[in-house]
N, C-alpha and C positions, 0 to 999 in steps of 0.2 A: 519878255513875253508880249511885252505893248498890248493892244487891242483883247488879246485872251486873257488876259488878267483883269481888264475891267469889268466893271458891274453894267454890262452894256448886252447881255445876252439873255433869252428867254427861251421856254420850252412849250411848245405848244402838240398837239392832239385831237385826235378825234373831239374831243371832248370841249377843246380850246384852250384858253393859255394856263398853262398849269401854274407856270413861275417865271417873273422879270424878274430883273436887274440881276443876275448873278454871275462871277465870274464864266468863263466857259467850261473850266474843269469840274465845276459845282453841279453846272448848265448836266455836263457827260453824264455824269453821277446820277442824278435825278432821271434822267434819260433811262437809264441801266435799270433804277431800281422798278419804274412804271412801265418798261419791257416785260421785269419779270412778275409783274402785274398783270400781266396780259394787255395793257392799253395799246390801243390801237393807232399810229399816224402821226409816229413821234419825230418831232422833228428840234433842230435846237437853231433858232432862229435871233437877230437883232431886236430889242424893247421895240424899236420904230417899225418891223415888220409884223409884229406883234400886236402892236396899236393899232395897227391898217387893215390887221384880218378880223379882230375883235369889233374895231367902226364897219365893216361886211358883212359880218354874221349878223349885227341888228336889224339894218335895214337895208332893202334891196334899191337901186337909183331911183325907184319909184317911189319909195320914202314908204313901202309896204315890210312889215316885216317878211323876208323867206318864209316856204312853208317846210316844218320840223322835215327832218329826214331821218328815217331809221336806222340806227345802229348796222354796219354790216354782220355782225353777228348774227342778230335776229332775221335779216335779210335771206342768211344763210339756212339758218334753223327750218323758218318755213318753208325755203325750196324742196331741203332735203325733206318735209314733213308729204310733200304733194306727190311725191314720186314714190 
């Protein structure tokens, strides 16, 4: 299996990184179960991609944190609430 058998995989989400280092089948697994979670923006990614979105969401190159953004659920909710 080389490379998908290692602990070299992680899962990340709207939310951000759920779980490193797990093989990739574990990686699926976790994946399936926070599907049927309703989580949003799942994706099953390398530890090193992983690392590089989690050093992005703190700080912007301006060394400002981002500002928070809204769950697209709730994005949802109030459109349909205006209409």
């Amino acid at each position: 299996m080389g490379e998908l058998g290692e602990q070299r995989w992680a899962v990340i989400s709207e939310r951000g990184c759920e779980a490193q280092s797990l093989p990739h089948a574990e990686a699926a697994g976790l994946m399936r179960r926070l599907k049927g979670e309703r989580i949003s923006g799942l994706c099953v990614v390398t530890n090193e991609a992983a690392e590089r979105l989690q050093l992005g969401e703190k700080t912007s190159p301006n060394g400002n944190k981002p500002p928070a953004q809204k769950p697209a659920r709730q994005q949802r909710q109030r459109r349909a609430a205006k209409t």
